[in-house]
C-alpha angles and dihedrals in degrees: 000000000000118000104026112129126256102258127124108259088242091050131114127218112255109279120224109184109182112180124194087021089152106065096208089042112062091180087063133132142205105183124185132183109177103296090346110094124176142188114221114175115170121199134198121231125193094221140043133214119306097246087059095051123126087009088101087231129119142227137232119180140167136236110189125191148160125219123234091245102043089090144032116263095038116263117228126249114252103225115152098005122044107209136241097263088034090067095030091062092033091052087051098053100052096040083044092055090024083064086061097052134095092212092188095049089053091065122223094314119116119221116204113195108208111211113190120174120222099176140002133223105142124290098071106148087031091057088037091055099038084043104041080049085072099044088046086056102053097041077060091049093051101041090039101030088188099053129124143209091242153087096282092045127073082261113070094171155348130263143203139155147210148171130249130192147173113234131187089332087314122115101221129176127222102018112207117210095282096048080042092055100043095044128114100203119020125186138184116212125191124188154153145280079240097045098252119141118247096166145355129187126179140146142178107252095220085317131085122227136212131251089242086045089056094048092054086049087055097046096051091054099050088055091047092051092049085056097047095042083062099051083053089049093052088042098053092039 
């Protein structure tokens, strides 16, 4: 197909992780993921929902947005109504970084990982969710100076995520907006550090796909997220 960019069907775009990028907001992210960059700020509350007081557990939630500017045409600023894709990215991203916290071990504090698209190539929840990881990590740091990426920290683990697509016949990871637009099944994938499943969400685009197709789907995710969760670990080292 004409257009599509020269990278190897099991590559992934080039990865920029700038961390305290806000000077005024150590637990800041710059997240790039070839042209997609993305903000993700996460801030530390002293109190949780009402309906989680007094249950000594905390929170972690999710606010997604993209800019005006982050696409052509301009997209419009969501001021009083937040819209249908809006809430749909924002509620996986919390349920997706909420699957890697001891709630309980975090105390009754609420963390509330701010996503704000820049700009947009495909792979904006993915690189949301993989970046805002990494913001989510360091407000913890900050607020529990002892604790771990592990099973006895409120972190159990870490989590990224990717897409994964079938285009023209070819299996190819982490589609950008072009390989996203000419595919005939796209999925999201989000794991963990260990390589257990927390999500997947794929779907023919007008197309079906095979059972060997959606292994190797699988498959190239899985190798995708073992890459990216590397690029979180050396960032956060």
């Amino acid at each position: 197909m004409s257009g599509i960019p020269m990278r190897q069907p099991d590559q992934l775009r080039p990865v920029e992780i700038q961390i305290g990028y806000l000077e005024h907001h150590p637990a800041s992210v710059l997240y790039k993921s070839g042209k997609t960059v993305v903000l993700c700020t996460a801030s530390v509350e002293p109190s949780v929902p009402p309906w989680l007081e007094g249950k000594g557990k905390g929170w972690v939630t999710a606010e997604y947005n993209m800019l005006p500017g982050s696409t052509v045409p301009r997209k419009r600023r969501e001021r009083s109504k937040v819209d249908g894709r809006t809430t749909e990215i924002q509620r996986l991203i919390g349920r997706s970084l909420r699957a890697v916290v001891d709630l309980e071990a975090l105390g009754e504090r609420s963390i509330v990982v701010d996503c704000d698209v820049l700009q947009a190539d495909g792979g904006t929840r993915t690189a949301s969710i993989t970046g805002g990881f990494i913001a989510l990590a360091k407000a913890i740091k900050n607020e529990l100076p002892n604790s771990k990426i592990g099973p006895e920290g409120p972190l159990r683990d870490s989590i990224a995520a990717i897409s994964v697509g079938v285009v023209d016949g070819v299996v190819r990871l982490d589609l950008d907006y072009e390989l996203d637009y000419a595919a005939d099944v796209d999925m999201n994938v989000v794991m963990t550090g260990s390589g257990q499943f927390v999500e997947i969400q794929g779907t023919g685009e007008e197309a079906t796909f095979s059972d060997g197709e959606l292994a190797s789907m699988i498959q190239l995710a899985k190798s995708g997220i073992a890459e990216l969760t590397s690029e979180q670990q050396n960032s956060l080292a």
